[in-house]
N, C-alpha and C positions, 0 to 999 in steps of 0.2 A: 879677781875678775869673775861676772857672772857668767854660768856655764853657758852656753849656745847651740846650738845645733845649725850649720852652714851652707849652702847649697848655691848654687849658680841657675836663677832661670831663663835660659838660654830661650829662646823663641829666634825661627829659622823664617824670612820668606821666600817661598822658592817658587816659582814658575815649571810646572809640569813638563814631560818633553813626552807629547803622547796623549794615551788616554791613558792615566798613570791614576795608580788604586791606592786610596790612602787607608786603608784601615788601618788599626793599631798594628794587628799580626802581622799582617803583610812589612809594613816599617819596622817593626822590630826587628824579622829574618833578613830585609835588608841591607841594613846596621849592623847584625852581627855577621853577613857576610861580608861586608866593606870592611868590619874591621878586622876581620880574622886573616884580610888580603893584605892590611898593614903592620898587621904584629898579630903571629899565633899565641903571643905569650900575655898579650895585654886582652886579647880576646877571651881564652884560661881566664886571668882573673877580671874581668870586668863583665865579662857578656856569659859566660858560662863556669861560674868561678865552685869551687868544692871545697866543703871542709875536709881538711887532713884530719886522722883518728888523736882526739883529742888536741886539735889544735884549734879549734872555732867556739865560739858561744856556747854556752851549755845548751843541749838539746836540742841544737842547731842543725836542720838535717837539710835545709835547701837554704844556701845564702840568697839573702838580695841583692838581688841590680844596682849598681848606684846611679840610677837613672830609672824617670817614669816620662813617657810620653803625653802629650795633651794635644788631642785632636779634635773635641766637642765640635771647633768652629773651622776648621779645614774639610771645605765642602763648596760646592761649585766648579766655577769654571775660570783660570787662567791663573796670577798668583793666591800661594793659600799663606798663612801662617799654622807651623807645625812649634809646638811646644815641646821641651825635653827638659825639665830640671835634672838637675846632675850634683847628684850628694858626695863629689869626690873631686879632688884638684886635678880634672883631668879635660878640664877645656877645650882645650887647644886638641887633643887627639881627638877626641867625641866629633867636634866639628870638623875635622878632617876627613872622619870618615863619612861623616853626610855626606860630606862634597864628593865622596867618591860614587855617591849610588846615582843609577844611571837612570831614573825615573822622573827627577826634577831636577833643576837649576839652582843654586843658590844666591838671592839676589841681593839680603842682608842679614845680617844676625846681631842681635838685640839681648839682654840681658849677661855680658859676659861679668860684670861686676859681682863680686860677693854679698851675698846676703847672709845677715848672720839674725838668727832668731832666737830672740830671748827662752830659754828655761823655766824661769824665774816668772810668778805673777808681779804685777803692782798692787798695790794696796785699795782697787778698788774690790767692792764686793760684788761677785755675782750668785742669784740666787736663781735665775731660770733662764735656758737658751735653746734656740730651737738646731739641729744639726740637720744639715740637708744632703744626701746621696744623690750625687749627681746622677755616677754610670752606675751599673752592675757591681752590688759589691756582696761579697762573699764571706764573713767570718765563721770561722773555723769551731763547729758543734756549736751554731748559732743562729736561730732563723728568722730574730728578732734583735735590734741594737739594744741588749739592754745594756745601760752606761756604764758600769763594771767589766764586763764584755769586752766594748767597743773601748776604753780606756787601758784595758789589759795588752789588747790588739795592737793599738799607736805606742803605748809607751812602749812594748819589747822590739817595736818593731825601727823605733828612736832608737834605740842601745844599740841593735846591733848594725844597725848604718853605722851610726858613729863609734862603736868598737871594731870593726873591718876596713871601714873608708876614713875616719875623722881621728878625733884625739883619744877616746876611748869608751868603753860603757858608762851607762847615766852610774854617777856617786846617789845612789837611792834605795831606799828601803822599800823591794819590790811588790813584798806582803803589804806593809802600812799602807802603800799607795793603791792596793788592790781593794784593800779592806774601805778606805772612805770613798773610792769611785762605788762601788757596791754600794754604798748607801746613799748615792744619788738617787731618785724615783725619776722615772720614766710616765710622764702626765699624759700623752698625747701618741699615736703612730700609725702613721697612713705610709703602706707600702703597695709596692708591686712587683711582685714575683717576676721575673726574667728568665725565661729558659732560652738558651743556645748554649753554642758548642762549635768548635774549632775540630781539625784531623790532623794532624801533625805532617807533614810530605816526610819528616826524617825516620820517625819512629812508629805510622801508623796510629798513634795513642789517642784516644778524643778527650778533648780538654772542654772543659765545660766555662762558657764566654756567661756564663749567668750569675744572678744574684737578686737583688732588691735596690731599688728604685724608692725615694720618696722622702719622708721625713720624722723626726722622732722627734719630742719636746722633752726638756729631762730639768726637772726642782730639787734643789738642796745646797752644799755649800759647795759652787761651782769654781769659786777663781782661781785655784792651784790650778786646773785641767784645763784651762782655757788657751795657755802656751802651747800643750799639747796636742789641740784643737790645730791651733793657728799652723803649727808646723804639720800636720795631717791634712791640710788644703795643699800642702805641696808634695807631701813624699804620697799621699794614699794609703788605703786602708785593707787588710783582707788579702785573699789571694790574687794574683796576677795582676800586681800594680801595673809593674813595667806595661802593659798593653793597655792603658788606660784606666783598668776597673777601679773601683773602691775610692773615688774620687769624693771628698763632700767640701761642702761649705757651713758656717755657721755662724749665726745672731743671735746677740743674748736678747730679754726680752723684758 
């Protein structure tokens, strides 16, 4: 069987009760306080989960969420549609605990089917694509997508969803696949700088909501990474998925 990578894209529409604030952060701390009222032990590991000493990914020092938020188009007035894909067989709790936040209604919920996305390219070729940042995205000693970079980013960040949520780390040779995204060329890249910044209510800490905005064009022998692509439009890229950031899209060309 070809490897996968699996996710649920749950999409919620709910009816406000109020004048009810959707930003990402705000939804996020109310999710994890709705679920930490339903189980302190499913909260531990899903919404605030740790690696034990030597028990997690190599070099693993902050797990990810098996969940990202999608709120681009939840904005106006009466019902919104709020997006949550969810990288882990945890459906049924996930949307229970929406239903517990006290800010909106839930009127229906949409995507609860499995989506399983291929690993594996097909046999066409691609030679140029253009990748587009939606929100604020952030990679790490990076101020610039170059496609090595931003491929390093998705693929470790594939392994370890699916080594903590799924059936295990990608079967992959990490250097070989580091080494030919590296020698993709980056042709084209119009960005825009983003500064803000979050304050934490629990910890005092200011977290930085910023990144780059915009799009990079990248030539070479592209169709192995293109899977990797497609599943990176759903889990996100960079720091602080879960609240939206590091979203993109892309077209080959």
């Amino acid at each position: 069987m070809n490897p996968t990578f699996d996710l649920y894209p749950l999409r919620f529409r709910v009816t406000p009760r109020g004048a009810a604030s959707f930003t990402p952060n705000l939804l996020r701390g109310a999710f994890g306080s709705a679920l930490k009222q339903l189980s302190e032990d499913d909260y531990q590991r899903f919404f605030a989960p740790s690696v034990p000493p030597g028990g997690g990914p190599s070099g693993l020092a902050d797990p990810p969420r098996p969940f990202v938020f999608r709120l681009r188009e939840a904005h106006g007035i009466g019902a919104r549609n709020i997006g949550m894909n969810v990288f882990a067989p945890t459906t049924a709790l996930f949307i229970r605990a929406m239903g517990h936040i006290a800010a909106f209604a839930i009127e229906a919920v949409e995507g609860i089917e499995l989506l399983r996305l291929p690993l594996t390219a097909n046999s066409n070729p691609v030679n140029r694509l253009r990748v587009h940042f939606l929100t604020p995205t952030e990679l790490k000693g990076a101020d610039q997508p170059e496609f090595g970079t931003l491929l390093a980013r998705i693929r470790d960040r594939i392994s370890t969803l699916r080594q903590l949520y799924g059936p295990g780390a990608l079967n992959l040779d990490f250097t070989a696949f580091g080494e030919r995204a590296a020698r993709v060329t980056m042709t084209r890249c119009v960005l825009t700088h983003v500064a803000t910044g979050r304050t934490s209510r629990a910890t005092g800490q200011r977290h930085s909501l910023g990144g780059f905005t915009g799009i990079a064009e990248y030539e070479g022998d592209l169709a192995e990474f293109v899977p990797y692509l497609e599943i990176a439009r759903w889990t996100g890229v960079g720091r602080q998925t879960v609240w939206g950031k590091g979203e993109i899209a892309y077209e080959t060309l």
